[in-house]
PyMOL Python script that loads the backbone (N, CA, C, O; Angstrom):
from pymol import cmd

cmd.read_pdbstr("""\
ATOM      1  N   UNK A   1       0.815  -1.196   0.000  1.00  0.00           N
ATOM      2  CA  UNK A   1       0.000   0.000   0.000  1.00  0.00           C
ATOM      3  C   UNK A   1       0.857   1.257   0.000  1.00  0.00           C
ATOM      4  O   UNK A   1       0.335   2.277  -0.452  1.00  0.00           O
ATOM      5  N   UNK A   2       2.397   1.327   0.554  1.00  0.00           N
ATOM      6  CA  UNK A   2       2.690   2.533   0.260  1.00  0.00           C
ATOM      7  C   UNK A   2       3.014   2.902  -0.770  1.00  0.00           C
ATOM      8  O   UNK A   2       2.598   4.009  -1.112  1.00  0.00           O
ATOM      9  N   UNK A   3       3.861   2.164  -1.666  1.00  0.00           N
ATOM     10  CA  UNK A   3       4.024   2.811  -3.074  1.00  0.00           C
ATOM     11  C   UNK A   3       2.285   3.337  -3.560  1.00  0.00           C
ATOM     12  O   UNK A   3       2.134   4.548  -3.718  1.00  0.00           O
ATOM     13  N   UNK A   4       1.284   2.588  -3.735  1.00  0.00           N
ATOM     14  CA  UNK A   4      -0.011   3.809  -4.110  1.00  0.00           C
ATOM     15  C   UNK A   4       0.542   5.315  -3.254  1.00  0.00           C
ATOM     16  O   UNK A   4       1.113   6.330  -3.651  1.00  0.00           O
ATOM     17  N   UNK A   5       0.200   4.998  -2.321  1.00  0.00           N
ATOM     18  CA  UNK A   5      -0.293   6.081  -1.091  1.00  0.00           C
ATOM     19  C   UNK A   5       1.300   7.397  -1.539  1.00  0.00           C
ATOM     20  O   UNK A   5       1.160   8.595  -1.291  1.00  0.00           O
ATOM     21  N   UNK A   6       2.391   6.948  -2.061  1.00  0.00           N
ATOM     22  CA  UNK A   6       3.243   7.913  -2.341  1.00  0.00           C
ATOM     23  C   UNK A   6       3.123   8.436  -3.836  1.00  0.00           C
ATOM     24  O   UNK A   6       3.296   9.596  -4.212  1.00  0.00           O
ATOM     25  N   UNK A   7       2.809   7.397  -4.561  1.00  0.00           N
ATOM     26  CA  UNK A   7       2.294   7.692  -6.014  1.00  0.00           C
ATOM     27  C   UNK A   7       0.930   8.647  -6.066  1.00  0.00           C
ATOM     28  O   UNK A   7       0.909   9.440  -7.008  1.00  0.00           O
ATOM     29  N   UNK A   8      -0.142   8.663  -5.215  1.00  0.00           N
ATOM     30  CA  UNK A   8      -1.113   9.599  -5.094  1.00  0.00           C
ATOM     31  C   UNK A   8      -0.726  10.108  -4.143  1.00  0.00           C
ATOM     32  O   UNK A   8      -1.524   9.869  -3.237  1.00  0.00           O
ATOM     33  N   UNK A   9       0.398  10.936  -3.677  1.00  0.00           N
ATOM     34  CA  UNK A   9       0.750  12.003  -3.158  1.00  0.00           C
ATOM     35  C   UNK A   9      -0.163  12.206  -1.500  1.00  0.00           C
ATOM     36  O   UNK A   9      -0.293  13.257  -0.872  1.00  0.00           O
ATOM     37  N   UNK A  10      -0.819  10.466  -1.031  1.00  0.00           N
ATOM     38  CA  UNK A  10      -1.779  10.730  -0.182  1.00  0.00           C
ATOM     39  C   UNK A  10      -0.944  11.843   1.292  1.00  0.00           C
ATOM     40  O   UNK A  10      -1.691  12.727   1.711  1.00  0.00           O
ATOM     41  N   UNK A  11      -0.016  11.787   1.732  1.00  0.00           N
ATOM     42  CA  UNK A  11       0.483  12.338   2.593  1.00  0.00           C
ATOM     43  C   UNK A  11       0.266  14.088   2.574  1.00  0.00           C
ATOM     44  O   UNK A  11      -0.054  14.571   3.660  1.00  0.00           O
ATOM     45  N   UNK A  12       0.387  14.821   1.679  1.00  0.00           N
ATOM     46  CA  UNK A  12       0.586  16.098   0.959  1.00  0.00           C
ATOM     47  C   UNK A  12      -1.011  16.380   0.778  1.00  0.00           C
ATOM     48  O   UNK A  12      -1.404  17.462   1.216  1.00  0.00           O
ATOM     49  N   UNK A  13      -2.095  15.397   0.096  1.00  0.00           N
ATOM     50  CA  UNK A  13      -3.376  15.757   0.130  1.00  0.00           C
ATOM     51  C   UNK A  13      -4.010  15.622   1.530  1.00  0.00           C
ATOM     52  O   UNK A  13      -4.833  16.452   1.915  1.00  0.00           O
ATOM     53  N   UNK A  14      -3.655  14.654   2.235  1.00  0.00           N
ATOM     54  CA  UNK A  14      -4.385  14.839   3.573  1.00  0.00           C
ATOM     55  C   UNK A  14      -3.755  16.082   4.762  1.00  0.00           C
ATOM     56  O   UNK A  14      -4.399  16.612   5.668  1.00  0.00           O
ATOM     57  N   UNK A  15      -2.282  16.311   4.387  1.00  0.00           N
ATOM     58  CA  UNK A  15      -1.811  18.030   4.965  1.00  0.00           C
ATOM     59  C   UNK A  15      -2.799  19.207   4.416  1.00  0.00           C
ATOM     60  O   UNK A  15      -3.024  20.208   5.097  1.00  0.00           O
ATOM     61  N   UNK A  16      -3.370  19.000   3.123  1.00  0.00           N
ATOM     62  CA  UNK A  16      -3.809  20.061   2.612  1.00  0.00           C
ATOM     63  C   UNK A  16      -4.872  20.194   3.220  1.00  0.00           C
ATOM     64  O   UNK A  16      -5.124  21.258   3.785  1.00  0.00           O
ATOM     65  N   UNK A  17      -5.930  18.900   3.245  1.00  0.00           N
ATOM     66  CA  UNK A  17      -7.737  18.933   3.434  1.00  0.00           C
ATOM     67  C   UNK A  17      -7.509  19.752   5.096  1.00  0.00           C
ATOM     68  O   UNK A  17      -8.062  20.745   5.569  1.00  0.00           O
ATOM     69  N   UNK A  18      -6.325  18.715   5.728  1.00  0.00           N
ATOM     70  CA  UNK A  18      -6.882  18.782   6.979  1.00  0.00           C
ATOM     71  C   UNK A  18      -6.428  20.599   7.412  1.00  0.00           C
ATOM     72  O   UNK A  18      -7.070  21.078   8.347  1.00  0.00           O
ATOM     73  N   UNK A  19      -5.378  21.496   6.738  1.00  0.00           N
ATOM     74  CA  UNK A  19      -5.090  22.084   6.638  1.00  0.00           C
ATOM     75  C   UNK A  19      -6.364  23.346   6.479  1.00  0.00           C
ATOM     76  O   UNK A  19      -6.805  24.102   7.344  1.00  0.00           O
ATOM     77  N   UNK A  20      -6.651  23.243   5.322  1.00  0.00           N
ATOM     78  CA  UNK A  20      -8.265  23.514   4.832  1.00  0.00           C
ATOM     79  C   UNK A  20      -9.287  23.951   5.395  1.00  0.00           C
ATOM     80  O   UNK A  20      -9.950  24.973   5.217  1.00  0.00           O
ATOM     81  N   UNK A  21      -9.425  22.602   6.510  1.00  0.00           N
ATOM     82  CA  UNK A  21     -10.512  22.208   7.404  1.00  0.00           C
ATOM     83  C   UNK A  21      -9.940  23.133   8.766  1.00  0.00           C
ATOM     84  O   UNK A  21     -10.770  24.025   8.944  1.00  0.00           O
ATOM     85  N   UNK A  22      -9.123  23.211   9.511  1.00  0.00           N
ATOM     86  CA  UNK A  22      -8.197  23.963  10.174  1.00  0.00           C
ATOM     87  C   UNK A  22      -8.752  25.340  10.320  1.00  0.00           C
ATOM     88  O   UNK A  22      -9.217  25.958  11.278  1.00  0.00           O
ATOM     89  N   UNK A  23      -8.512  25.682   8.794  1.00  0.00           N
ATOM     90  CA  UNK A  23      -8.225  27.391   8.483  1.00  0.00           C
ATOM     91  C   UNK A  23     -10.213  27.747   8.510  1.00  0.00           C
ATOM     92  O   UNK A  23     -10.522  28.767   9.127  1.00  0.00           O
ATOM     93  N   UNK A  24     -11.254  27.021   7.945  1.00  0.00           N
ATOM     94  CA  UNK A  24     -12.549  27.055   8.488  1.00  0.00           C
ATOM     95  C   UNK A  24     -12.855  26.869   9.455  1.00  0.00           C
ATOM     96  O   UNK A  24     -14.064  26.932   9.230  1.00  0.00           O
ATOM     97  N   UNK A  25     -12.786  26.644  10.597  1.00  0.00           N
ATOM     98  CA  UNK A  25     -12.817  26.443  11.545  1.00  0.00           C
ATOM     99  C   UNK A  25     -13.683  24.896  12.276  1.00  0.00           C
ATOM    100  O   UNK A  25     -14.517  24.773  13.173  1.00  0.00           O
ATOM    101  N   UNK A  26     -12.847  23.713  11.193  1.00  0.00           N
ATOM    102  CA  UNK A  26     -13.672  22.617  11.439  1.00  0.00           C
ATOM    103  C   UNK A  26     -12.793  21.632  12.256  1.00  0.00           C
ATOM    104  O   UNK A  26     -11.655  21.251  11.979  1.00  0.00           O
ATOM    105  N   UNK A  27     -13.434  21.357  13.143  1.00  0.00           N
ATOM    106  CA  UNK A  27     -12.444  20.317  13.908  1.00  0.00           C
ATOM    107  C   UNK A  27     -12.679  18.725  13.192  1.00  0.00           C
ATOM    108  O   UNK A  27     -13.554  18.135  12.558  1.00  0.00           O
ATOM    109  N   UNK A  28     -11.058  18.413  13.835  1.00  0.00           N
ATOM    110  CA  UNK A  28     -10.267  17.962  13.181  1.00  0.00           C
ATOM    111  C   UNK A  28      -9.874  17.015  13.998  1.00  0.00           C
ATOM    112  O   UNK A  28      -9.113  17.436  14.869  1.00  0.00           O
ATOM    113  N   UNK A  29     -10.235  15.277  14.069  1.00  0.00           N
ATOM    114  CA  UNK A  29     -10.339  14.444  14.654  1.00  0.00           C
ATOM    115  C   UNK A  29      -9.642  13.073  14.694  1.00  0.00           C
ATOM    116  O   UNK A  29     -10.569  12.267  14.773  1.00  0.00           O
ATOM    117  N   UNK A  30      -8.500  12.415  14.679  1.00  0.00           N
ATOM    118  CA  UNK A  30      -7.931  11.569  14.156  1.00  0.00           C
ATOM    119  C   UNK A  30      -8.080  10.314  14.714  1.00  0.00           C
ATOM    120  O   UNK A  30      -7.619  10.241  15.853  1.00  0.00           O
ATOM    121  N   UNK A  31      -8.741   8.965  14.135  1.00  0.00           N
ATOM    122  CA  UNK A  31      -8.670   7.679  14.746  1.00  0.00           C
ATOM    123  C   UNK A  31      -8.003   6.793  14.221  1.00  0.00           C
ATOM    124  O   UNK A  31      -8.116   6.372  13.069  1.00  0.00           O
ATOM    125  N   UNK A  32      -6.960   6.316  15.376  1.00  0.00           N
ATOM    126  CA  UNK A  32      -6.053   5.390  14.875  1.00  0.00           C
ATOM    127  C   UNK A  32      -7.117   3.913  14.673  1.00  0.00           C
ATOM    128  O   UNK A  32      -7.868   3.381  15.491  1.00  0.00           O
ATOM    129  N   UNK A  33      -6.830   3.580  13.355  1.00  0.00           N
ATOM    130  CA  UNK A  33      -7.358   2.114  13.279  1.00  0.00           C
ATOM    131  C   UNK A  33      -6.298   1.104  13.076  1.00  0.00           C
ATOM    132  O   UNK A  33      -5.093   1.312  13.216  1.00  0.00           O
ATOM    133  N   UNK A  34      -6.972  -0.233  12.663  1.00  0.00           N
ATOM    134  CA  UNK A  34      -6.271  -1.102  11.918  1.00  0.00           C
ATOM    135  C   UNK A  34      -6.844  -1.913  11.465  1.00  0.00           C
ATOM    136  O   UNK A  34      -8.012  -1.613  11.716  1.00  0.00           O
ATOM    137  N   UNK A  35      -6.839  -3.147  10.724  1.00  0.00           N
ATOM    138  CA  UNK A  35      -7.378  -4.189  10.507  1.00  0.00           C
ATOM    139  C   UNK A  35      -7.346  -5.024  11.405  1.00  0.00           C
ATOM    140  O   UNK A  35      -6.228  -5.293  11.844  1.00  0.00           O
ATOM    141  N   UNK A  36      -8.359  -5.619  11.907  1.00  0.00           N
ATOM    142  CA  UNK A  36      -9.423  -6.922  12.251  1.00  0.00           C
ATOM    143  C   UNK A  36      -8.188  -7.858  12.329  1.00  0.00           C
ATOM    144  O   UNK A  36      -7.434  -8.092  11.384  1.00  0.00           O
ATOM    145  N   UNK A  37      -8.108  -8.240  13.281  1.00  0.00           N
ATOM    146  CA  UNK A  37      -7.419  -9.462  13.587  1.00  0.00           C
ATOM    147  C   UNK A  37      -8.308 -10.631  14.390  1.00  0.00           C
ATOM    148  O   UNK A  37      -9.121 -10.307  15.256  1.00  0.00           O
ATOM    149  N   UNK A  38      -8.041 -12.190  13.966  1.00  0.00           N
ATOM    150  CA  UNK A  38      -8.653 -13.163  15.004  1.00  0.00           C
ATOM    151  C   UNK A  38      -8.595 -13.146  16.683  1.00  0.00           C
ATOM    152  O   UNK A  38      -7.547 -13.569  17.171  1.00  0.00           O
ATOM    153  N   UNK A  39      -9.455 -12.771  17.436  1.00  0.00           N
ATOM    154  CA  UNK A  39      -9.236 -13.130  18.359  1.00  0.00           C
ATOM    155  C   UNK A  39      -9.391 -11.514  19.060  1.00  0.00           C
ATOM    156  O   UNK A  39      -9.018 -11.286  20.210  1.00  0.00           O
ATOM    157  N   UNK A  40      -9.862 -10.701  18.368  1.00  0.00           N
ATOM    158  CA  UNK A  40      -9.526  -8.845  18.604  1.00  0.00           C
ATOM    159  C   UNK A  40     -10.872  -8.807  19.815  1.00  0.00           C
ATOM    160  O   UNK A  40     -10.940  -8.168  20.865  1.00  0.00           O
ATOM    161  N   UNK A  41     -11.766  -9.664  19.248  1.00  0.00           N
ATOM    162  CA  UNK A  41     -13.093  -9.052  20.258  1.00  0.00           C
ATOM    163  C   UNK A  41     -13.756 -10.517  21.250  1.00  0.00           C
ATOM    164  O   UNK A  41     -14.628 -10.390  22.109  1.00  0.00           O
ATOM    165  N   UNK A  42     -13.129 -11.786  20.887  1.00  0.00           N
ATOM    166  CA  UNK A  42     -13.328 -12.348  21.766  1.00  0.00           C
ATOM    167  C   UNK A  42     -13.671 -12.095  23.537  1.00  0.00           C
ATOM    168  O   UNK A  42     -14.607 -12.674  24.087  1.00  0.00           O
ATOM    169  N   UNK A  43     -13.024 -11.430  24.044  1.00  0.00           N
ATOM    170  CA  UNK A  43     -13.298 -10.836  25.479  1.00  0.00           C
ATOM    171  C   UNK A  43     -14.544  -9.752  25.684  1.00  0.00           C
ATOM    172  O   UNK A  43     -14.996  -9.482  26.797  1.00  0.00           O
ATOM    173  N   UNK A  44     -15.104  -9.084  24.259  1.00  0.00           N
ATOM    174  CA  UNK A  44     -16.041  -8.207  24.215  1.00  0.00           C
ATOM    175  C   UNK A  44     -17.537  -8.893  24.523  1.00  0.00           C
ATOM    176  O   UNK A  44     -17.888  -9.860  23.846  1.00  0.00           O
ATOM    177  N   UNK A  45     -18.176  -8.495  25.296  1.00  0.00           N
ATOM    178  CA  UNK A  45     -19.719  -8.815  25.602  1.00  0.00           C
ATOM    179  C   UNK A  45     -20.683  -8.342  24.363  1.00  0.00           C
ATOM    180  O   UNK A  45     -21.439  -9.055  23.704  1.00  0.00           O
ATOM    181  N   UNK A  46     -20.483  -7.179  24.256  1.00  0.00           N
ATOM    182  CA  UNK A  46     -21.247  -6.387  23.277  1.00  0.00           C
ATOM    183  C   UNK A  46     -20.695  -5.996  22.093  1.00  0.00           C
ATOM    184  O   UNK A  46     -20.941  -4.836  21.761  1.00  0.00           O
ATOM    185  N   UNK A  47     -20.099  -6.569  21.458  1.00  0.00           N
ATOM    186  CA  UNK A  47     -19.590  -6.296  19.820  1.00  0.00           C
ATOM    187  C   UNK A  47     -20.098  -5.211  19.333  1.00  0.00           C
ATOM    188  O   UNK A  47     -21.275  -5.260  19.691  1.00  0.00           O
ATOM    189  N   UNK A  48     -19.925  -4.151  18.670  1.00  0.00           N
ATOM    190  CA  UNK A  48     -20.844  -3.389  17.531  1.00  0.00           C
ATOM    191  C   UNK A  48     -19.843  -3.302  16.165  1.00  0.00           C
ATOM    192  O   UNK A  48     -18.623  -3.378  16.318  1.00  0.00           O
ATOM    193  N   UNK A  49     -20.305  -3.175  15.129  1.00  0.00           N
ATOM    194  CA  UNK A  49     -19.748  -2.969  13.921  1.00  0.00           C
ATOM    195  C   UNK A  49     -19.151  -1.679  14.180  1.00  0.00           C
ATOM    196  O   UNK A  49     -18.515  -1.105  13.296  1.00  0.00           O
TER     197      UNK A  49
END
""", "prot")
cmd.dss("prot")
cmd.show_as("cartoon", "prot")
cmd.util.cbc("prot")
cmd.orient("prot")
């Protein structure tokens, strides 16, 4: 995935939006994710999507 993500310049467009969003006065919220692994929600009672 990084060669895309450097080939569409994603680093430089998401400085800009969030940049953008900044200068309007829109907050600006970041969630670290990841992919789903086996075994991630086993201990969870209540799952939600």
């Amino acid at each position: 995935m990084e060669p895309v993500a450097k080939e569409v310049g994603l680093l430089d467009n998401l400085r800009s939006v969030v940049g953008a969003a900044r200068e309007a006065g829109v907050r600006v919220v970041f969630v670290p994710h990841r992919r789903w692994q086996p075994g991630d929600y086993e201990t969870w009672d209540h799952p939600n999507s």
